[in-house]
C-alpha positions as CSV (number, residue, x, y, z in Angstrom):
1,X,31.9,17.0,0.5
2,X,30.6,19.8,3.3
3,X,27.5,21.1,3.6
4,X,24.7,23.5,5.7
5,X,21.5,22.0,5.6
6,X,18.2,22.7,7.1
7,X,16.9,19.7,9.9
8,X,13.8,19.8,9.1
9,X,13.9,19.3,5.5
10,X,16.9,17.2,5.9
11,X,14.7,14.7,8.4
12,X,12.1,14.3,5.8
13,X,14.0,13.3,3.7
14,X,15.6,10.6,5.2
15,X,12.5,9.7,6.7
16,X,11.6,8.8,3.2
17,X,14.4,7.3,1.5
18,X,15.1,4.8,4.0
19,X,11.9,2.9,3.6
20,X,13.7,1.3,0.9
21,X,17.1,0.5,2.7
22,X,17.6,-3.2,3.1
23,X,16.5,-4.5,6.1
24,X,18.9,-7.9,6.1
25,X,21.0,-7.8,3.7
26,X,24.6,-9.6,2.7
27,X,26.1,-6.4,0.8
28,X,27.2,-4.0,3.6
29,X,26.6,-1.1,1.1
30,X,22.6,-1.6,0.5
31,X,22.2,-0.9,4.1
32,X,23.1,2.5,4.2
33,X,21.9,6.0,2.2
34,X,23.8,7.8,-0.5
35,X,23.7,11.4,-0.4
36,X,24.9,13.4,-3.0
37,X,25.7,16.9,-3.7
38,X,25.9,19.5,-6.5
39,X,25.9,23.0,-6.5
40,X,22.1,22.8,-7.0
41,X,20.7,20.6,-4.0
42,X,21.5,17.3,-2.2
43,X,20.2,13.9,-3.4
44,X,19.3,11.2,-0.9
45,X,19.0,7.0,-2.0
46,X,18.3,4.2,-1.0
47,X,17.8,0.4,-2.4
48,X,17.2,-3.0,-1.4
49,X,17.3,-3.8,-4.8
50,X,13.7,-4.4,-5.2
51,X,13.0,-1.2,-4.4
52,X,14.3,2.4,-4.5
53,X,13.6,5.9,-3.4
54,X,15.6,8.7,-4.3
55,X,14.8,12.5,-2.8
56,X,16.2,15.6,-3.9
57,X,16.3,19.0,-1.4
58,X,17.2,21.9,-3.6
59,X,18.7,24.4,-2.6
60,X,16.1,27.1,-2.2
61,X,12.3,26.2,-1.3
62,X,9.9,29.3,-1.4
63,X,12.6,32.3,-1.4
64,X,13.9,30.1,1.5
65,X,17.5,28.8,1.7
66,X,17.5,25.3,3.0
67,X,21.1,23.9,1.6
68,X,24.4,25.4,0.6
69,X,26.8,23.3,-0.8
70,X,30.5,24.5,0.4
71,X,32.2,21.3,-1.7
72,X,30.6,18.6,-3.7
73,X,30.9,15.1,-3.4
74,X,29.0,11.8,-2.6
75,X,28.9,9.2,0.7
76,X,27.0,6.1,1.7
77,X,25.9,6.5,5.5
78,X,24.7,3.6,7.7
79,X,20.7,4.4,7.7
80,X,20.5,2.7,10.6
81,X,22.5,5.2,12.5
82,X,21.6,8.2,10.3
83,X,18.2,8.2,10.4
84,X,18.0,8.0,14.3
85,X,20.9,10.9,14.3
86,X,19.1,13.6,12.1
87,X,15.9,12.7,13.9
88,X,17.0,13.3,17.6
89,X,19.5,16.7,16.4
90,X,18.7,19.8,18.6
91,X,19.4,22.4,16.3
92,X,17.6,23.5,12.9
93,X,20.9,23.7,11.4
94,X,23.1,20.6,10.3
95,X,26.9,20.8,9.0
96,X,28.2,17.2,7.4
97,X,31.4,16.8,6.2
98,X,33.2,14.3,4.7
99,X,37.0,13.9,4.7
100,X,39.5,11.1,3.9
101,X,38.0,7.2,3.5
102,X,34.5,8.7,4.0
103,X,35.0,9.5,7.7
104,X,32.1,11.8,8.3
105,X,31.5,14.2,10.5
106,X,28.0,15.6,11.6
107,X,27.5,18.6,13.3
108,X,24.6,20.7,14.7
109,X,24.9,23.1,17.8
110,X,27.3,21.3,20.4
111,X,27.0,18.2,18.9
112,X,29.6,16.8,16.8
113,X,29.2,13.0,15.5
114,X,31.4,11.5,13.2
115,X,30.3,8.3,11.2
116,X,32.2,6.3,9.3
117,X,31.1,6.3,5.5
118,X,31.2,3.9,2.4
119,X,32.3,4.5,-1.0
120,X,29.4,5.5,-3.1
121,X,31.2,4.4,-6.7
122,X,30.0,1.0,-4.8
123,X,25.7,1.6,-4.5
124,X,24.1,0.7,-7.3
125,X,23.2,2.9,-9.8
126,X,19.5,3.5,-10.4
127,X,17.7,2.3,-13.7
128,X,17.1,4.9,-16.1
129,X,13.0,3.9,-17.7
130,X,12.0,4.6,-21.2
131,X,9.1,7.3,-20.1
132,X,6.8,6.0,-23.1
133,X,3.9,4.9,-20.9
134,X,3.3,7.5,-18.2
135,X,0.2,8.7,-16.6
136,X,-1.2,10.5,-14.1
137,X,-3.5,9.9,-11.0
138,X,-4.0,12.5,-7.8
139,X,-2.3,11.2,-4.7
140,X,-6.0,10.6,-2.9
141,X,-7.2,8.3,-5.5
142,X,-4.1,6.0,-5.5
143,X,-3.9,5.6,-1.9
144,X,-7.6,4.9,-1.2
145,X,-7.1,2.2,-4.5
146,X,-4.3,0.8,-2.5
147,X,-6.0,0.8,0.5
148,X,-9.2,-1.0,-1.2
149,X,-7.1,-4.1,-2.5
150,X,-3.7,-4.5,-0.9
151,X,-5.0,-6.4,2.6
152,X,-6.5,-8.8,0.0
153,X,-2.8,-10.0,-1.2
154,X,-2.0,-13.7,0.4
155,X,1.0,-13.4,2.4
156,X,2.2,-17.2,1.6
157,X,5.3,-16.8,-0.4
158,X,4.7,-20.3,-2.3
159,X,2.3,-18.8,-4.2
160,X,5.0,-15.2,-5.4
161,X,2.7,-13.7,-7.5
162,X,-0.4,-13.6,-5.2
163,X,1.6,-11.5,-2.8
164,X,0.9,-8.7,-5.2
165,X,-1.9,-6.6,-6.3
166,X,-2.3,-6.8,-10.5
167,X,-2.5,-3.5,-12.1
168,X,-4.4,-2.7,-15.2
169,X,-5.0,-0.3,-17.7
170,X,-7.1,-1.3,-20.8
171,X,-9.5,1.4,-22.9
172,X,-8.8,4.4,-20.2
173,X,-10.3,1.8,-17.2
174,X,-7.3,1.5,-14.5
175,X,-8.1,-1.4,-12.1
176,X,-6.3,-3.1,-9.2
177,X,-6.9,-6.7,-8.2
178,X,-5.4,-8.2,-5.4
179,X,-6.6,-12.5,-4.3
180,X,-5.6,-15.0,-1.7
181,X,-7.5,-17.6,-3.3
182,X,-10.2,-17.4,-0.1
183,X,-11.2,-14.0,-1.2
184,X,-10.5,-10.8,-3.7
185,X,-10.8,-7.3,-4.3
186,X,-10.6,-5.0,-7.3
187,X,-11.0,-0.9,-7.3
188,X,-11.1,0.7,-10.6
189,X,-11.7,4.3,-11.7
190,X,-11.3,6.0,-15.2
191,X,-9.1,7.8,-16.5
192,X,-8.4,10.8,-19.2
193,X,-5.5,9.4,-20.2
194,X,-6.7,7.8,-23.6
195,X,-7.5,4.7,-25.0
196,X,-4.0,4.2,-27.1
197,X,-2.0,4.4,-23.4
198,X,-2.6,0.2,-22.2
199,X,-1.0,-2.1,-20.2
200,X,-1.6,-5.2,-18.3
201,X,-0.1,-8.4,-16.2
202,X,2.0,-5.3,-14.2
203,X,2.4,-7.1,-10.5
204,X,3.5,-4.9,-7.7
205,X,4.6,-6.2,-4.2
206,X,1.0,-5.4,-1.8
207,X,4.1,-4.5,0.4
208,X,5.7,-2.2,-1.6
209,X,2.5,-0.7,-1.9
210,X,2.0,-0.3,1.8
211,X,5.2,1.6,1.8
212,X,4.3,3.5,-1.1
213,X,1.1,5.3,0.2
214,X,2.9,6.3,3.6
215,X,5.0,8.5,1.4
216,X,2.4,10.0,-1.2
217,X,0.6,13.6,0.2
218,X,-2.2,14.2,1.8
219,X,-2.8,16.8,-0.1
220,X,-5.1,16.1,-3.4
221,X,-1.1,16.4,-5.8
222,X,-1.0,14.2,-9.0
223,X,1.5,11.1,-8.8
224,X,3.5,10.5,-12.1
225,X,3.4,6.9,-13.0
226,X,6.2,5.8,-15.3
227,X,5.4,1.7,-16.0
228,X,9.0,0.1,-18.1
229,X,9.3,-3.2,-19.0
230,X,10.3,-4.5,-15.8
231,X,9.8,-1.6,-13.5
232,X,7.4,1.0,-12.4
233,X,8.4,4.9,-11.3
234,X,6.5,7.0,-8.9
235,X,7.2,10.1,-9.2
236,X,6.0,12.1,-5.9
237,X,7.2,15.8,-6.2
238,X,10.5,15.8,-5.3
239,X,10.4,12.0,-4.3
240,X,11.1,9.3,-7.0
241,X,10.0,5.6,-5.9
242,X,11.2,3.1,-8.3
243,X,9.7,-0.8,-7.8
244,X,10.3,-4.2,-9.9
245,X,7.6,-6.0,-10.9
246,X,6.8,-9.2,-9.8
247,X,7.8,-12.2,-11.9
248,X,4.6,-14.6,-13.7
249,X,1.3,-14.5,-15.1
250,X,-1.3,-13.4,-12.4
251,X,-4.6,-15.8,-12.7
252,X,-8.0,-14.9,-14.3
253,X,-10.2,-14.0,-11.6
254,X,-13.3,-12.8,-14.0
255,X,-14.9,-16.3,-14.3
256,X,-15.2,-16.7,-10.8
257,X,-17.4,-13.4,-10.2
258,X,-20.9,-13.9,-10.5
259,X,-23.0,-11.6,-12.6
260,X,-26.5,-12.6,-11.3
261,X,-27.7,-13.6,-7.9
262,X,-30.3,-15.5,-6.1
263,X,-30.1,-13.0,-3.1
264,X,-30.0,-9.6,-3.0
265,X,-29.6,-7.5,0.2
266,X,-28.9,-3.8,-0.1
267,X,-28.2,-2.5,4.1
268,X,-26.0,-0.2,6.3
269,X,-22.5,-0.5,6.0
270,X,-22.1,0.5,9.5
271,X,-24.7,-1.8,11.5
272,X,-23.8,-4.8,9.4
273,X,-19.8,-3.9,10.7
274,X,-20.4,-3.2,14.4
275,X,-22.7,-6.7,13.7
276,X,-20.1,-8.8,12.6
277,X,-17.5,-7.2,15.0
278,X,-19.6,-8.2,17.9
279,X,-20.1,-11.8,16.5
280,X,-16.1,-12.2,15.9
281,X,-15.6,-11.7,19.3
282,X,-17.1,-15.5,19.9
283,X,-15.7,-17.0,16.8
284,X,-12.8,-15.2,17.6
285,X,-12.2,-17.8,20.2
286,X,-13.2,-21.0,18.2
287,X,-10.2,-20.0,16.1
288,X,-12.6,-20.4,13.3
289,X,-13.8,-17.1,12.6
290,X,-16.9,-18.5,11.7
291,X,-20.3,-16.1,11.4
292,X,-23.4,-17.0,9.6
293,X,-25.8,-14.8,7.8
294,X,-29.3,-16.0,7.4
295,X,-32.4,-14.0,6.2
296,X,-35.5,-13.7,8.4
297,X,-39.4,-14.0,7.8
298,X,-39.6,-10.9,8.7
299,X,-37.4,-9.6,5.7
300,X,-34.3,-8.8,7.3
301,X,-31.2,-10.9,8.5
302,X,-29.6,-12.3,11.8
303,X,-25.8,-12.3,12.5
304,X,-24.9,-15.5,14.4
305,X,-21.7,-16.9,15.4
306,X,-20.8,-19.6,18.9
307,X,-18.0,-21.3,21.1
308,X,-18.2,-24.1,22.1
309,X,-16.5,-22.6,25.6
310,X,-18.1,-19.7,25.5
311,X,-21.8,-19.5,24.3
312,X,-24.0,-17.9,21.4
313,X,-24.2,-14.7,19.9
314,X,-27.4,-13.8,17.9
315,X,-28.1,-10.2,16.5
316,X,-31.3,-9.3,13.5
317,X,-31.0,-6.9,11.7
318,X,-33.0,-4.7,9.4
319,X,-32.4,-3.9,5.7
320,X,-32.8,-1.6,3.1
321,X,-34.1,-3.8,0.9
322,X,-33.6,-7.8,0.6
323,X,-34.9,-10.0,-2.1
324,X,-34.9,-13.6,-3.6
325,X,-34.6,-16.9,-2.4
326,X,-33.9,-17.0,1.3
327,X,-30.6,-18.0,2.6
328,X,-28.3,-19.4,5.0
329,X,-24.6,-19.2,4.7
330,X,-21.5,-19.1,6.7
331,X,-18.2,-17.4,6.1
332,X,-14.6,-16.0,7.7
333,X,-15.8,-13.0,9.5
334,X,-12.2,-11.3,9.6
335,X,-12.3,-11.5,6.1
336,X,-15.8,-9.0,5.9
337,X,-14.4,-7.0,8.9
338,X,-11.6,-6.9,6.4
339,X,-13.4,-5.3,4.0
340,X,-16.2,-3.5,5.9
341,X,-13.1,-1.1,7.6
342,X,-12.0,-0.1,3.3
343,X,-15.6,0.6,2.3
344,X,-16.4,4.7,2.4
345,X,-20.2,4.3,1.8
346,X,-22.8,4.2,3.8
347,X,-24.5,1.1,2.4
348,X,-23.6,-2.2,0.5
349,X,-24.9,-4.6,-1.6
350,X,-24.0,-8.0,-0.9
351,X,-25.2,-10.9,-3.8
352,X,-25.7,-14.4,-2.8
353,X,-25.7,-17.2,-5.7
354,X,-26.3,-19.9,-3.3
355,X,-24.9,-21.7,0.5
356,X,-21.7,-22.6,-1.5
357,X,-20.7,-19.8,-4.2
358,X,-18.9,-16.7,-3.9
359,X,-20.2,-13.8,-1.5
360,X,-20.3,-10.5,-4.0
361,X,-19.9,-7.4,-1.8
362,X,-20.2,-3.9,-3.8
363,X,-20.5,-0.3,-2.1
364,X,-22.7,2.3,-3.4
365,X,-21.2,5.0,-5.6
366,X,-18.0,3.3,-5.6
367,X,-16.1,1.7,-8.4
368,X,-14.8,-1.3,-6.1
369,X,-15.9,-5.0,-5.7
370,X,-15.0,-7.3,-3.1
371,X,-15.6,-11.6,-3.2
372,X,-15.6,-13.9,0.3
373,X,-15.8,-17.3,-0.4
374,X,-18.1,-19.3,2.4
375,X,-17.1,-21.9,4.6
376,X,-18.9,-25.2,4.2
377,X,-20.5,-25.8,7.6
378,X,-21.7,-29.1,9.6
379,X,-24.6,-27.6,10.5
């Protein structure tokens, strides 16, 4: 194999691909990238089995010439090494050439690095999906639904299946739901996909996803999703992500979301977060995390949390409108910081059902809904 190809593109590439190479890993070949070349463009790859990314450079990219293939061929590099390498190269222009058992050489300007290679008849060969159930989604709206759920996942890997967000799509409705048992959050938004397109039960890794939405554009560009029997394909322009689903039957978390409520408080996103924010900073300390929420007389709320060590902090509030019974209740203020830094609206509405039952948190004019359970408190 021998080849020009441009940094740049090159870089990005890499910079891509190896979010999937394996970290620690027994099989020496899952730790570095396969690149690939035809006459047409170069294919980059990487896998840690769980997951894969694959991204192709073609040749030309607007009536520009970024890679010319002088001989074809195929090598695994150690993406430790080769990512830090193309990164830290002086010139825009990079020659790599591979001769006998793999040895590779790398060369841009003065530099000249050789690396030594691994058979690529050895990397595992990526699954080829049935393409039966695909849809679409722009970029903007599946990060910002990724965003909304995935700090939600538990990160206690007893539990396997908690650790991922559950994806839905049932009568042109797609919804994520992601729980750690103390708290949940689902984001939904509809699609034109059609009602005859369903699936459900589809359990991606919240880390996976985290690694998914560095790679997918800024710009508003529509993400394929290919969902298989085991597997789900992102396809990202000229980046393909391939993920495994997780294994078991996520739990029904409809019955515990109340429908009606004894309290009702509609207020500024903002205020309540810089509120909260300022009462951590004492609970914080207690190791407890522990704020309380009480309505006033005078129709708004106070933010409350102490120490012991340290002293009280008290904070009222006013509201947009409160109403119902009033109210007293304590919770885990990380976990409403939590979801006060996801939520894009100006104001919220929370729903109380009681000291004891689940806090229902719900911005305006979005199609997301977050749950806190309280803390049972001594006083």
């Amino acid at each position: 194999m021998k080849l020009t190809i441009s940094r740049n593109e090159l870089n990005e590439a890499v910079q891509h691909v190896s979010k999937a190479v394996a970290a620690r890993t027994t099989i020496p070949i899952l730790s570095g990238i396969k690149i690939d070349a035809v006459e047409h463009g170069v294919t980059l790859t990487a896998s840690d089995t769980d997951i894969s990314i694959q991204s192709f450079i073609p040749t030309e990219m607007q009536d520009r010439r970024i890679v010319t293939v002088h001989r074809g061929g195929s090598v695994v590099l150690p993406a430790k090494f080769f990512v830090e390498i193309i990164r830290k190269l002086p010139n825009e222009e990079v020659l790599l050439e591979v001769g006998e058992r793999f040895q590779t050489s790398i060369t841009s300007g003065a530099i000249d690095i050789q690396l030594v290679g691994l058979d690529p008849e050895e990397f595992p060969i990526l699954p080829i999906l049935e393409e039966d159930r695909v849809f679409s989604i722009s970029g903007d709206q599946l990060k910002s639904m990724i965003r909304q759920t995935v700090f939600a996942v538990t990160t206690n890997e007893s539990t396997p299946i908690l650790t991922g967000v559950l994806w839905s799509l049932q009568d042109g409705v797609f919804k994520f739901v992601a729980t750690d048992r103390h708290r949940l959050a689902t984001c939904s938004i509809r699609s034109d996909v059609g009602e005859e397109l369903k699936f459900s039960n589809v359990v991606i890794s919240g880390k996976t996803l985290g690694e998914l939405s560095k790679i997918i554009p800024d710009q508003d560009e529509l993400v394929d999703i290919v969902v298989a029997d085991n597997q789900v394909l992102f396809k990202l322009g000229n980046v393909l992500f391939y993920t495994r689903m997780l294994d078991g039957t996520f739990p029904d978390t409809t019955r515990i979301i109340p429908t009606s409520f004894r309290t009702e408080l509609i207020l500024s996103t903002k205020a309540l977060s810089e509120a909260i924010d300022r009462a951590y900073l004492l609970s914080r300390e207690e190791k407890t995390n522990i704020v309380r929420l009480s309505t006033t007389e005078s129709g708004g709320i106070e933010i409350s949390s102490s120490s012991s060590e340290l002293g009280r902090v008290q904070e009222q509030l006013t509201v947009t409108e409160l109403k119902g019974d009033p109210l007293r209740i304590a919770f885990n203020s990380k976990y409403m910081l939590d979801v006060l830094k996801v939520v894009d609206s100006e104001k919220l509405f929370i729903g109380f059902t009681g000291a004891m039952s689940p806090i229902i948190i719900k911005p305006e004019q979005e199609d997301s809904l977050h749950l806190i359970l309280p803390y049972r408190t001594t006083n």
